[in-house]
Jmol script that loads the backbone (N, CA, C; Angstrom):
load data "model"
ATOM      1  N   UNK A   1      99.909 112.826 112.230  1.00  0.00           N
ATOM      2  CA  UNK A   1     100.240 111.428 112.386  1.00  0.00           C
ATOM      3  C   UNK A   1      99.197 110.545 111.708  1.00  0.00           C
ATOM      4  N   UNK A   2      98.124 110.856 111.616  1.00  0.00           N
ATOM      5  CA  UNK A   2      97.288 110.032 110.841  1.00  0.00           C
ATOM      6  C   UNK A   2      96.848 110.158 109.220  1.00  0.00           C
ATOM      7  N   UNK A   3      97.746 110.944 108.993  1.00  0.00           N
ATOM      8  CA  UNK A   3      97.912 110.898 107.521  1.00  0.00           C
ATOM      9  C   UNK A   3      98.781 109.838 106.877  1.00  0.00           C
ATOM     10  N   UNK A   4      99.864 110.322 107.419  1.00  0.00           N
ATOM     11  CA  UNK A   4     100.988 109.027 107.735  1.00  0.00           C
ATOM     12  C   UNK A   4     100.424 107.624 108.145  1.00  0.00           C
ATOM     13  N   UNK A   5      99.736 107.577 108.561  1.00  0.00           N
ATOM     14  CA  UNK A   5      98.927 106.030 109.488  1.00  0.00           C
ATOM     15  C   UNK A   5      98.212 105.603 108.166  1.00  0.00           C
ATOM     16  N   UNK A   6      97.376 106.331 107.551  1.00  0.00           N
ATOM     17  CA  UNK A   6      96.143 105.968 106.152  1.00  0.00           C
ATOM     18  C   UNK A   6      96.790 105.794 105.195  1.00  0.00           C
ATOM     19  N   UNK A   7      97.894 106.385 105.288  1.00  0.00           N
ATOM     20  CA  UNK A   7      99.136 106.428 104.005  1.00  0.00           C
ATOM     21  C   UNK A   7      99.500 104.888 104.213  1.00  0.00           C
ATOM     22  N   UNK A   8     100.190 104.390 105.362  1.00  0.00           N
ATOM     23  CA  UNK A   8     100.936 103.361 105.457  1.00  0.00           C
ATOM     24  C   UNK A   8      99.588 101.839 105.370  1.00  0.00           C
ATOM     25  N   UNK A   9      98.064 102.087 105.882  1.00  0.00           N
ATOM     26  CA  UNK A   9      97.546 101.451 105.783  1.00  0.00           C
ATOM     27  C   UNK A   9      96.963 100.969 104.217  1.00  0.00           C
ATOM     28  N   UNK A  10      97.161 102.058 103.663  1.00  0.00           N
ATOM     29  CA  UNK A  10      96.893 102.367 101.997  1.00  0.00           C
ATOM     30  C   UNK A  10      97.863 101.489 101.229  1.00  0.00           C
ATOM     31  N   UNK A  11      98.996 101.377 101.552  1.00  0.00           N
ATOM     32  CA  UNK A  11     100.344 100.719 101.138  1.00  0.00           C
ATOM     33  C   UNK A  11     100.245  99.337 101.425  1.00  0.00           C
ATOM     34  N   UNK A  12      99.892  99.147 102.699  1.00  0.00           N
ATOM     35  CA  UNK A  12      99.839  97.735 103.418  1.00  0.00           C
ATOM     36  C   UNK A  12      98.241  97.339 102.073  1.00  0.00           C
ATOM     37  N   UNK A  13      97.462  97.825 102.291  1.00  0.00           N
ATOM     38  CA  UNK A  13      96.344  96.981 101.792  1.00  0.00           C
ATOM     39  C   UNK A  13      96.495  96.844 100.009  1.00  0.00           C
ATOM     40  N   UNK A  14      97.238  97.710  99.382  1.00  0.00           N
ATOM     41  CA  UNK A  14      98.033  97.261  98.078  1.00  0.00           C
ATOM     42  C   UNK A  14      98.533  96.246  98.111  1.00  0.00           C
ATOM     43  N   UNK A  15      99.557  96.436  98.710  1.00  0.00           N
ATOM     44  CA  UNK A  15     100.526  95.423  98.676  1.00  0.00           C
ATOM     45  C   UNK A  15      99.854  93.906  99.051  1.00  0.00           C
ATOM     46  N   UNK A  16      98.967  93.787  99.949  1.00  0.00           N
ATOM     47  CA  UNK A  16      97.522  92.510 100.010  1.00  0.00           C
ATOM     48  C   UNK A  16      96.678  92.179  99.052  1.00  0.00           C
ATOM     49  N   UNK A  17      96.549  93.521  98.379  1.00  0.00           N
ATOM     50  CA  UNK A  17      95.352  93.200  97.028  1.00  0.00           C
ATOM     51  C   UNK A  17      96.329  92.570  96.031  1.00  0.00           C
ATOM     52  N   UNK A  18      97.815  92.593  95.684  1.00  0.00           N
ATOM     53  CA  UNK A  18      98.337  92.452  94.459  1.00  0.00           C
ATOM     54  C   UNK A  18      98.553  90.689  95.175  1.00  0.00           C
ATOM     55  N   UNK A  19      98.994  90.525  96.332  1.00  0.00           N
ATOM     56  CA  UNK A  19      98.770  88.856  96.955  1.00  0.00           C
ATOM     57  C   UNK A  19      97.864  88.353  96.385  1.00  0.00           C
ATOM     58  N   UNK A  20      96.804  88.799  96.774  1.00  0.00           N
ATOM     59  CA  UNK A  20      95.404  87.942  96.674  1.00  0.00           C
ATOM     60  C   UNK A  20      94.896  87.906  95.292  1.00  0.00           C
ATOM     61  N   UNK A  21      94.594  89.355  94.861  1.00  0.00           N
ATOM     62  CA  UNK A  21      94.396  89.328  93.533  1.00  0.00           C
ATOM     63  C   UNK A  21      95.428  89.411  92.131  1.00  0.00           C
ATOM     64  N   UNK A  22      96.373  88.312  92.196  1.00  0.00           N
ATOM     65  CA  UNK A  22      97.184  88.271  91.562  1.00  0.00           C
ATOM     66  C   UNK A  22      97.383  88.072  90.030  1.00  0.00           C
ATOM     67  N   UNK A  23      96.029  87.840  89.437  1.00  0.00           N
ATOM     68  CA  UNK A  23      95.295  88.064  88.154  1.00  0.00           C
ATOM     69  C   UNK A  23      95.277  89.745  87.764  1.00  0.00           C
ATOM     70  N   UNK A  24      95.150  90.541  88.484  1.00  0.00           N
ATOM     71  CA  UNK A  24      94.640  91.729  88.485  1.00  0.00           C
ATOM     72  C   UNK A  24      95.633  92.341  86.951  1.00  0.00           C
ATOM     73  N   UNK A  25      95.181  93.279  86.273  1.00  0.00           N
ATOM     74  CA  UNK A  25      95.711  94.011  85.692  1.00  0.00           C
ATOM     75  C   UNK A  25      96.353  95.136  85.932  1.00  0.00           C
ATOM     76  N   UNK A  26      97.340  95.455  85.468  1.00  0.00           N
ATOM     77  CA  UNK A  26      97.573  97.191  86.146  1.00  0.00           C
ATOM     78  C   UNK A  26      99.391  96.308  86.497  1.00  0.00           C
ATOM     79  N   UNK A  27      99.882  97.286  87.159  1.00  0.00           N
ATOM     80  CA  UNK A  27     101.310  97.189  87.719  1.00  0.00           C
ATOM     81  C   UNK A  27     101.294  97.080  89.252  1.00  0.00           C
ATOM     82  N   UNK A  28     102.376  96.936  89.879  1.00  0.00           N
ATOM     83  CA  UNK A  28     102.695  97.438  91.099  1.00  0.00           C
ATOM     84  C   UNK A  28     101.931  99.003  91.807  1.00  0.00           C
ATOM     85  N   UNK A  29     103.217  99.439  91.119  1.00  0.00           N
ATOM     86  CA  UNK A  29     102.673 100.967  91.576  1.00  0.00           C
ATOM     87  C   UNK A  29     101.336 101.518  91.113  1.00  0.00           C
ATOM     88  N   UNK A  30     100.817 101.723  90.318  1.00  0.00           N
ATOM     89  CA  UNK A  30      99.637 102.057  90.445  1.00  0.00           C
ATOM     90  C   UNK A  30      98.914 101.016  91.374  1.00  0.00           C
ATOM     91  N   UNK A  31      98.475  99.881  91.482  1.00  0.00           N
ATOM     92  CA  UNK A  31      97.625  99.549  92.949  1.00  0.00           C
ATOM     93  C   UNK A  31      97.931 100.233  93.823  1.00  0.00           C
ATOM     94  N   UNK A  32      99.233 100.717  94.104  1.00  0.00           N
ATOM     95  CA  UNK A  32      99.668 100.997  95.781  1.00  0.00           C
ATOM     96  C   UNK A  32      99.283 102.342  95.621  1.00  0.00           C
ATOM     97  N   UNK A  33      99.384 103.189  94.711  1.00  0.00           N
ATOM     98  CA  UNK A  33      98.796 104.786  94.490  1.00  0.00           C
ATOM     99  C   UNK A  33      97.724 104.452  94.698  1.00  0.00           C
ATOM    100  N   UNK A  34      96.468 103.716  94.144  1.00  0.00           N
ATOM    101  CA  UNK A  34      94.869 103.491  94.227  1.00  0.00           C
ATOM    102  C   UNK A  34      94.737 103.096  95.365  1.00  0.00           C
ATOM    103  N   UNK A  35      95.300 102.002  96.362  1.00  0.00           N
ATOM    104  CA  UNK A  35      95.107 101.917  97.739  1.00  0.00           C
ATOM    105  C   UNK A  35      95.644 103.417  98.450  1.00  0.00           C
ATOM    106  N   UNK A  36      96.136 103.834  98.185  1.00  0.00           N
ATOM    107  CA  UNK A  36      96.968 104.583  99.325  1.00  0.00           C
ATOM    108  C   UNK A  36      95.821 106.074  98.993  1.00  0.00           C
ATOM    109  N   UNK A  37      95.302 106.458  97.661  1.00  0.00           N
ATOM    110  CA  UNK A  37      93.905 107.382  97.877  1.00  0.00           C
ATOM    111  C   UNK A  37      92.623 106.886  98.557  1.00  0.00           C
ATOM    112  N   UNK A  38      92.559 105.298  98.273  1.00  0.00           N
ATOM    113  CA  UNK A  38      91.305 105.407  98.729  1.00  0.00           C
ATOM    114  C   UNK A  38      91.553 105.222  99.810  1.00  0.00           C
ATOM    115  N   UNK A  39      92.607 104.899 101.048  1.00  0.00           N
ATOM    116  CA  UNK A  39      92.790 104.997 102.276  1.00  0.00           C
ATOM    117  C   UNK A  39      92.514 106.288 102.820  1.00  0.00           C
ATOM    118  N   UNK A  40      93.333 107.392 101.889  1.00  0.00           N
ATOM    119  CA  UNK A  40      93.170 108.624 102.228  1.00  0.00           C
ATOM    120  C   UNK A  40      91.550 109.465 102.168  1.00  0.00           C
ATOM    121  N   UNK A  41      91.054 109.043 101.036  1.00  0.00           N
ATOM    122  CA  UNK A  41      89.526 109.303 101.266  1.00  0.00           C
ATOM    123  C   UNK A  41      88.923 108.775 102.041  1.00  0.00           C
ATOM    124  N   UNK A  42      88.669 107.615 102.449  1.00  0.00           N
ATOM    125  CA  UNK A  42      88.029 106.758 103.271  1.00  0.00           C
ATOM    126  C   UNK A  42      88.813 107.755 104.814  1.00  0.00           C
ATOM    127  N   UNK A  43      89.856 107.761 105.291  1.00  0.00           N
ATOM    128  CA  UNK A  43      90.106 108.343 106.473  1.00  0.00           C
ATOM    129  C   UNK A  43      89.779 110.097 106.450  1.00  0.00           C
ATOM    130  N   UNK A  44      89.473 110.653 105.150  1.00  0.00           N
ATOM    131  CA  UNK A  44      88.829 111.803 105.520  1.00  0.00           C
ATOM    132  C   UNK A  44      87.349 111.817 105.549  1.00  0.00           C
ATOM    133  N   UNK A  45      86.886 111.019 105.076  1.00  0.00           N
ATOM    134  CA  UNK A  45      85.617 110.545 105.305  1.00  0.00           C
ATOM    135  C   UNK A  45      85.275 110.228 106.876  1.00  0.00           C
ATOM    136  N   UNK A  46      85.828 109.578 107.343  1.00  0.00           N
ATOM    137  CA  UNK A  46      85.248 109.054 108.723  1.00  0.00           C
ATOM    138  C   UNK A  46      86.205 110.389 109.238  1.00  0.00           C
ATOM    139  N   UNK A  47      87.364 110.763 109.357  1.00  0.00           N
ATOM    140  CA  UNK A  47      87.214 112.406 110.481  1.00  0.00           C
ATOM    141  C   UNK A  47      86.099 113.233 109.871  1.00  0.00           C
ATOM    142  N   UNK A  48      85.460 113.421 108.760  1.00  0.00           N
ATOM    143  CA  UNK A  48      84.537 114.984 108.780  1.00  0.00           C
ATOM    144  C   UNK A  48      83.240 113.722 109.803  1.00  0.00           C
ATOM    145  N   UNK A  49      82.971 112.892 109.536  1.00  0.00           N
ATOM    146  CA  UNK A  49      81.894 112.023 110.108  1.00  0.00           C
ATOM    147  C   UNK A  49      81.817 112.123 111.767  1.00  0.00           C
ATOM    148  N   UNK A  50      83.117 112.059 112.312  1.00  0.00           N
ATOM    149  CA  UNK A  50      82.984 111.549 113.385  1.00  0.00           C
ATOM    150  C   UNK A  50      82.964 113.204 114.155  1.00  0.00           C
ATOM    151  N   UNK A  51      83.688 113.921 113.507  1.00  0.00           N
ATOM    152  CA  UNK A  51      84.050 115.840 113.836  1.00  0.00           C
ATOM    153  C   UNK A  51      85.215 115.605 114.646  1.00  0.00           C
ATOM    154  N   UNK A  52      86.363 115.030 113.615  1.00  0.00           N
ATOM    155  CA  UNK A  52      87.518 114.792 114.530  1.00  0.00           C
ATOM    156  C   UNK A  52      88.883 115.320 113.288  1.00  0.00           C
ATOM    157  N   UNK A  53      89.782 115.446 113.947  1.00  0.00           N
ATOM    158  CA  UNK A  53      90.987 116.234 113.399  1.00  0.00           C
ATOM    159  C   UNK A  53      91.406 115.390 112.577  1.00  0.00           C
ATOM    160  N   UNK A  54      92.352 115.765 111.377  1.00  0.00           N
ATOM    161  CA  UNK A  54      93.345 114.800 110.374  1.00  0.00           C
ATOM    162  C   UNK A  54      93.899 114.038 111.191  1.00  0.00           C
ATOM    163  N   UNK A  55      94.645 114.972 112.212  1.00  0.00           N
ATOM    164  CA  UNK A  55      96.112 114.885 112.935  1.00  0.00           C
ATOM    165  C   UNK A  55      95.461 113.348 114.133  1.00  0.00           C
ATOM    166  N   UNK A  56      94.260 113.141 114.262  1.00  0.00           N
ATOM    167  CA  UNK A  56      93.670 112.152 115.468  1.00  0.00           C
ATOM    168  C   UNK A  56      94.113 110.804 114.834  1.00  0.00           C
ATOM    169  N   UNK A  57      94.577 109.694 115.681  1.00  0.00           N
ATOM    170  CA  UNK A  57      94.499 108.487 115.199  1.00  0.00           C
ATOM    171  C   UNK A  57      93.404 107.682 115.191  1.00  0.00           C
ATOM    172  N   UNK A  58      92.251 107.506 114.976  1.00  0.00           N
ATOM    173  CA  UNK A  58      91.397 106.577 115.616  1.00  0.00           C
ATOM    174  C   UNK A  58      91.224 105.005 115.313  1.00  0.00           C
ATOM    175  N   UNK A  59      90.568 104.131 115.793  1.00  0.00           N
ATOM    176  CA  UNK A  59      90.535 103.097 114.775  1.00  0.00           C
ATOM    177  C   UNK A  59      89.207 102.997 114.201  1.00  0.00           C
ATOM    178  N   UNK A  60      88.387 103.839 114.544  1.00  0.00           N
ATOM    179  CA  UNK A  60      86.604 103.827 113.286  1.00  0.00           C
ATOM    180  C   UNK A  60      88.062 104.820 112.117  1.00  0.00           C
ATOM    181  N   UNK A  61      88.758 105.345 112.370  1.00  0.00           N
ATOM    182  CA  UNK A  61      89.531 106.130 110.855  1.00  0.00           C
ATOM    183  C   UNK A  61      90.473 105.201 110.272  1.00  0.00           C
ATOM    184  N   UNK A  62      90.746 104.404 111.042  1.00  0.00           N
ATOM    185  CA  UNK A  62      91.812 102.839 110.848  1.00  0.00           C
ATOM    186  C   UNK A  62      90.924 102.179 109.901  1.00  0.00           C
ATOM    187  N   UNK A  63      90.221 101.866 110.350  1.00  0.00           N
ATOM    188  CA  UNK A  63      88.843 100.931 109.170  1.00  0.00           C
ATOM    189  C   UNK A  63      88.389 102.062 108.349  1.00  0.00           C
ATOM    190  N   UNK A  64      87.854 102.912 108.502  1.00  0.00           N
ATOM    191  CA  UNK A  64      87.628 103.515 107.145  1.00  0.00           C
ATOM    192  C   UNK A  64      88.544 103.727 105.832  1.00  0.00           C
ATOM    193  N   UNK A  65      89.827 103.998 106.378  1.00  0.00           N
ATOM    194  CA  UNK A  65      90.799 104.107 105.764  1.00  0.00           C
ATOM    195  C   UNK A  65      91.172 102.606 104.963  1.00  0.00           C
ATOM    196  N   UNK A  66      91.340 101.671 105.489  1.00  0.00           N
ATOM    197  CA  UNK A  66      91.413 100.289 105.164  1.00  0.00           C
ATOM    198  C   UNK A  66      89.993 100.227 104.437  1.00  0.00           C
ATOM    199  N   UNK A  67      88.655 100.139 104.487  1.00  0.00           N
ATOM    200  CA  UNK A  67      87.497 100.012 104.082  1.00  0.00           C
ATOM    201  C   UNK A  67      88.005 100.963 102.640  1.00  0.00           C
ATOM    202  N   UNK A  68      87.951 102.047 102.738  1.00  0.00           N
ATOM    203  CA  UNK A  68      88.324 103.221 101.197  1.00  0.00           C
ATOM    204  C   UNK A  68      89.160 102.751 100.052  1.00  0.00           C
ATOM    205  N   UNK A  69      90.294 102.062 101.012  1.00  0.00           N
ATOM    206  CA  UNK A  69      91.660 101.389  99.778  1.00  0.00           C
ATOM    207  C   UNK A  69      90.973 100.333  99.208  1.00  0.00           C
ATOM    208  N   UNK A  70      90.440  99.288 100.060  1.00  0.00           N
ATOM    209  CA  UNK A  70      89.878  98.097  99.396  1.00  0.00           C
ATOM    210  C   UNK A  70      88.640  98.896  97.927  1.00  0.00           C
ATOM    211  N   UNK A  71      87.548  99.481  98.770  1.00  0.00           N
ATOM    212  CA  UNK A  71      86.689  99.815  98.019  1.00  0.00           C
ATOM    213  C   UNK A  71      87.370 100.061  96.337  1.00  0.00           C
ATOM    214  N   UNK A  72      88.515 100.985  96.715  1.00  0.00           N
ATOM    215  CA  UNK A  72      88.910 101.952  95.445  1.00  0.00           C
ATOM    216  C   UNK A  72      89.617 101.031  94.445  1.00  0.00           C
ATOM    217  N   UNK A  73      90.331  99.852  94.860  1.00  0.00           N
ATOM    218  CA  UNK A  73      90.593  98.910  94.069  1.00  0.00           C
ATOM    219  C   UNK A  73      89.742  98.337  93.368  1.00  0.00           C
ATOM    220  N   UNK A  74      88.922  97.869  93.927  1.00  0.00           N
ATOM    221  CA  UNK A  74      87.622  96.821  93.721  1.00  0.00           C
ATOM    222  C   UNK A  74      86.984  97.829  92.596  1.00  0.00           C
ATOM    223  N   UNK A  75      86.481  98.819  93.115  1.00  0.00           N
ATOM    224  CA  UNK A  75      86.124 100.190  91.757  1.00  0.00           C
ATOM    225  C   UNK A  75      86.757 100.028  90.418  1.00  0.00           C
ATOM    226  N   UNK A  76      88.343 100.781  90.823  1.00  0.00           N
ATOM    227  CA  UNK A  76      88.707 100.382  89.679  1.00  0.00           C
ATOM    228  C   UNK A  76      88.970  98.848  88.907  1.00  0.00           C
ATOM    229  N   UNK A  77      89.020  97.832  89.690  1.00  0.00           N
ATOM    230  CA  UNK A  77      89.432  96.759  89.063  1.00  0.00           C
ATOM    231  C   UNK A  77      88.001  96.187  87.877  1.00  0.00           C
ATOM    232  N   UNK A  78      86.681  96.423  88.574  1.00  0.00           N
ATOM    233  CA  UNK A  78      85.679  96.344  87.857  1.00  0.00           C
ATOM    234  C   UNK A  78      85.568  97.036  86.497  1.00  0.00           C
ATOM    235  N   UNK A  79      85.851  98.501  86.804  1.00  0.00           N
ATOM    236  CA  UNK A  79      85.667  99.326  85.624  1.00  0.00           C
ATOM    237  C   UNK A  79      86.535  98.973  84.877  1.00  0.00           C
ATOM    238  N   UNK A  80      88.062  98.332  84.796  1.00  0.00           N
ATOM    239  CA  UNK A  80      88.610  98.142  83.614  1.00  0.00           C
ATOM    240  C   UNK A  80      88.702  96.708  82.944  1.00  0.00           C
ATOM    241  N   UNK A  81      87.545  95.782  83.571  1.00  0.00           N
ATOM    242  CA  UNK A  81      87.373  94.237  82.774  1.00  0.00           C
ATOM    243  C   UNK A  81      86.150  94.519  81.894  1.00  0.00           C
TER     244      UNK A  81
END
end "model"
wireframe off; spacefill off
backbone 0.3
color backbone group
């Protein structure tokens, strides 16, 4: 279930970055692929951290996951100006 959860938070925070940063380069879908990994890294990051399962929902894995998507945008959006 919390793959699914980082997935959907990954999607949600795309779909916010292309709002806000509406200058941005790139398409649709690729932001929502780049949010939706770095959600997924960021939420495997905080389970090996915390010594907790994929399958756990937490919300320190809620924010990491949200924290990862933002990061991974922001990454790439730098590296390609």
């Amino acid at each position: 279930m919390g793959f699914l959860c980082w997935c959907i938070i990954g999607l949600l925070t795309g779909l916010a970055s292309r709002v806000i940063l509406h200058g941005r380069p790139g398409g649709l879908v690729p932001t929502l692929v780049l949010a939706i990994v770095g959600a997924l890294i960021g939420g495997y990051i905080s389970a090996f951290l915390n010594d907790a399962t994929l399958a756990e929902l937490s919300p320190e894995g809620l924010l990491a996951a949200l924290a990862g998507a933002l990061v991974m945008l922001q990454v790439v959006r730098k590296l390609r100006i």
